[in-house]
C-alpha positions as CSV (number, residue, x, y, z in Angstrom):
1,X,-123.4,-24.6,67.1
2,X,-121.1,-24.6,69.8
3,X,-121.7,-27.1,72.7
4,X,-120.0,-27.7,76.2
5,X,-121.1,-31.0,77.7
6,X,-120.4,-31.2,81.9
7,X,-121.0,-34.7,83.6
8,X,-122.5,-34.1,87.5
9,X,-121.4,-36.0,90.0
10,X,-125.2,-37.8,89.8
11,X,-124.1,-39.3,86.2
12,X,-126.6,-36.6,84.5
13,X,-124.6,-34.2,82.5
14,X,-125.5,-30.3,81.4
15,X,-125.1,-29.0,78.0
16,X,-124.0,-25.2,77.0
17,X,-125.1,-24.5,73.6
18,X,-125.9,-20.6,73.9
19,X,-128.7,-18.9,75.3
20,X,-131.0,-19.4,72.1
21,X,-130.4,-23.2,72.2
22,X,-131.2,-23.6,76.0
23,X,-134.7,-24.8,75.4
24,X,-133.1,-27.8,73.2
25,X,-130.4,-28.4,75.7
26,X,-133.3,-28.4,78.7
27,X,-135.5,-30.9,76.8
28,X,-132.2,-33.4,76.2
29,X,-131.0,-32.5,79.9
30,X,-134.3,-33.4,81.2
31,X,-135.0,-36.9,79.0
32,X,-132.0,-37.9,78.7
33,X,-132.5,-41.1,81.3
34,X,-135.9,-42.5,79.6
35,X,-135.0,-45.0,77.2
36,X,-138.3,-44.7,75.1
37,X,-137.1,-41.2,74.4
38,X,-133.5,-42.5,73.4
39,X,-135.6,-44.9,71.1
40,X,-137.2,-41.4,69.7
41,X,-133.7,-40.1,69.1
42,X,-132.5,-42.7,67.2
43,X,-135.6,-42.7,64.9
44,X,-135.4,-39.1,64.5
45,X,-131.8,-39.6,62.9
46,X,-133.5,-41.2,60.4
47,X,-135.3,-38.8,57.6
48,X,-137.9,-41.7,56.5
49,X,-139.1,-41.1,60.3
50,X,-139.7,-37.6,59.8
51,X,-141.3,-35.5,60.3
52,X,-142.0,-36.4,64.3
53,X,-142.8,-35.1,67.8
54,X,-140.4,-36.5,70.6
55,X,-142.0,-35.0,73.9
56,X,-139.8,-34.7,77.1
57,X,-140.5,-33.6,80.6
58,X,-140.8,-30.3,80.1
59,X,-140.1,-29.4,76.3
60,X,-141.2,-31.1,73.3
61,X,-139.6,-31.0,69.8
62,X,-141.3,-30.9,66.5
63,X,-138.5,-32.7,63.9
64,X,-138.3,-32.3,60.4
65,X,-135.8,-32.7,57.9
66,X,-134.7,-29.1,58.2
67,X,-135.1,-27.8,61.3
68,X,-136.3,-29.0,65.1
69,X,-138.6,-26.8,67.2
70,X,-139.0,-27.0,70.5
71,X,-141.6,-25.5,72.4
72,X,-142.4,-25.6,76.1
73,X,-145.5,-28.2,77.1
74,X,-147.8,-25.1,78.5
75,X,-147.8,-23.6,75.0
76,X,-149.4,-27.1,73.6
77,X,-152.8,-26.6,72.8
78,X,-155.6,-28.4,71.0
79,X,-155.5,-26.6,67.4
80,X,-158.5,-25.8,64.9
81,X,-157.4,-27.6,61.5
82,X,-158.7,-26.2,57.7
83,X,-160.2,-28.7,55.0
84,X,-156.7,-30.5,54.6
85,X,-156.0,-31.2,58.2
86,X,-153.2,-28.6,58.1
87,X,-152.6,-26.2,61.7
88,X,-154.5,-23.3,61.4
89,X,-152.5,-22.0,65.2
90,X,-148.5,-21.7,65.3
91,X,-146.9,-23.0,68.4
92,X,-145.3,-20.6,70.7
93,X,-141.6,-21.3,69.7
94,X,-138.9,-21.7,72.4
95,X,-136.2,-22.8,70.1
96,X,-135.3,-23.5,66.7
97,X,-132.1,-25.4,65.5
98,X,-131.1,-26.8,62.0
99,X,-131.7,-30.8,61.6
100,X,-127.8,-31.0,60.9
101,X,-126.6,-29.2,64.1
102,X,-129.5,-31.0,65.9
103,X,-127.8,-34.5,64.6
104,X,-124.1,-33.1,65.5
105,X,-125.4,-32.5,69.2
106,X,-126.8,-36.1,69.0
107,X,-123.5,-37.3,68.1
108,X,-121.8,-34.7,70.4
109,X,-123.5,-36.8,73.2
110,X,-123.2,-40.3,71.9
């Protein structure tokens, strides 16, 4: 993954990883501030953590240990479960990324 990282002048910054990665960069962009969700990234570096949802202000991700989904807050929904407790509904993906580009952007912005 190729990323650009730009610091504005209001100390927030704004990431270029290609159109297909824009929903991850939004939900970093976005979060970036709240130190909960800096407490979320950390863990998620972590594989005993995983799998795990980080939500963000507008995005949400769904981590495993091979790939991160994001999807946009007004595509959450309450969904039916079968006899296992498994998702019987996908979520309406805005983004997928690998788990290792996912921790080389985290260590692209530490």
């Amino acid at each position: 993954m190729d990323i650009e990282l730009t610091y504005l002048d209001d100390g927030s910054f704004s990431i270029d990883c290609g159109d297909e990665h824009r929903p991850l960069a939004m939900w970093l962009e976005q979060s970036w501030q709240d130190q909960n969700f800096q407490c979320q990234l950390q863990k998620s570096r972590c594989v005993e953590h995983l799998p795990m949802v980080i939500q963000g202000i507008e995005f949400s991700a769904q981590i495993d240990a091979d790939e991160v989904i994001i999807y946009a807050h007004h595509n959450e929904r309450v969904e039916p479960t079968d006899d296992n407790g498994d998702s019987l509904v996908a979520l309406d993906v805005e983004a997928l990324c690998g788990y290792d580009d996912y921790i080389h952007l985290l260590d692209y912005l530490n």
